[in-house]
C-alpha positions in Angstrom: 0.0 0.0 0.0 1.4 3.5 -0.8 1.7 6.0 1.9 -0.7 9.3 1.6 0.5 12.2 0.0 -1.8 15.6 0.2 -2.2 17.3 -2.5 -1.0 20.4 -3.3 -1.5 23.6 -4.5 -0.1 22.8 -8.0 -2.2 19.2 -8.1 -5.6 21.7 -7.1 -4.4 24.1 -9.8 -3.8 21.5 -12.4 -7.1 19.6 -11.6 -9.3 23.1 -12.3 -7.9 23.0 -15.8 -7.2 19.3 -16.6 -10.3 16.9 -16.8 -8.6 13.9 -17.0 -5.8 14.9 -13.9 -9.0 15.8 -12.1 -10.6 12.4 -12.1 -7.3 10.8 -11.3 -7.2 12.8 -8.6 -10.6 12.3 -7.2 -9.8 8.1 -8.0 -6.4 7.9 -5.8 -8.3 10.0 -3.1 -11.3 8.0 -3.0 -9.1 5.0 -3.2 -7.3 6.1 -0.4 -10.1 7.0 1.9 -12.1 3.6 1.3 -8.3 1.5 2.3 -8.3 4.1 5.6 -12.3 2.8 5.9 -11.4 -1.0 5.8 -8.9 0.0 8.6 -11.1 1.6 10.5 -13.8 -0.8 10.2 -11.2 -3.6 11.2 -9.8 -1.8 14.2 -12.9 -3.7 16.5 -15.5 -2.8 19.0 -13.5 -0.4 20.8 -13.7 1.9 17.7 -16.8 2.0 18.2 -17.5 3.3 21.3 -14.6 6.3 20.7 -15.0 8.4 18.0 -14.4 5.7 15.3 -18.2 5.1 14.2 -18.4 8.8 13.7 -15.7 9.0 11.8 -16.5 6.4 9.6 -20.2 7.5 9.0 -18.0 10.7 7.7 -15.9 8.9 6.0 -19.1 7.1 4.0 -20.3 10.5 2.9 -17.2 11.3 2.0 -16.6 8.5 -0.3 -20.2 9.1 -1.5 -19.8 12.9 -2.7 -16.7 11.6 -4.1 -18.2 8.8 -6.3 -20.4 11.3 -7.3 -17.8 14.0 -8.7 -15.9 10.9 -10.3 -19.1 9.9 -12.1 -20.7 13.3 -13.1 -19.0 14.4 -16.8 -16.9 17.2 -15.7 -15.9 16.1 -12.5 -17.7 19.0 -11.1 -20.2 18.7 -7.8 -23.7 19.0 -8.7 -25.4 21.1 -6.2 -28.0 19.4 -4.6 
């Protein structure tokens, strides 16, 4: 597994004008977050009586808004 890198000012600025660097961007981050999920999720009950079940029903609606700029044309949120 490959450590986390942010992203950076230049990756943000290259993703407003590149379509196809945007949704690779959006894939490795959405990648990433589901493989810190799994972890989560595997770390047991005591996860979830600290702040673990919180963070994971944030990281589900994470992943979810995610999946949704990776599948919309532009890569663009849709407001909702």
């Amino acid at each position: 597994m490959s450590t986390f890198s942010p992203v950076t000012d230049a990756d943000l600025a290259r993703a407003r004008c590149d379509p196809a660097f945007r949704q690779k961007l959006l894939t490795q981050s959405l990648e990433t977050l589901l493989t810190g999920m799994k972890k989560l999720r595997g770390a047991g009950p005591s996860t979830a009586t600290g702040g673990g079940a919180r963070q994971l029903r944030e990281s589900v609606e994470l992943a979810v808004r995610l999946a949704e700029l990776i599948q919309s044309p532009d890569g663009r949120s849709r407001v909702s």
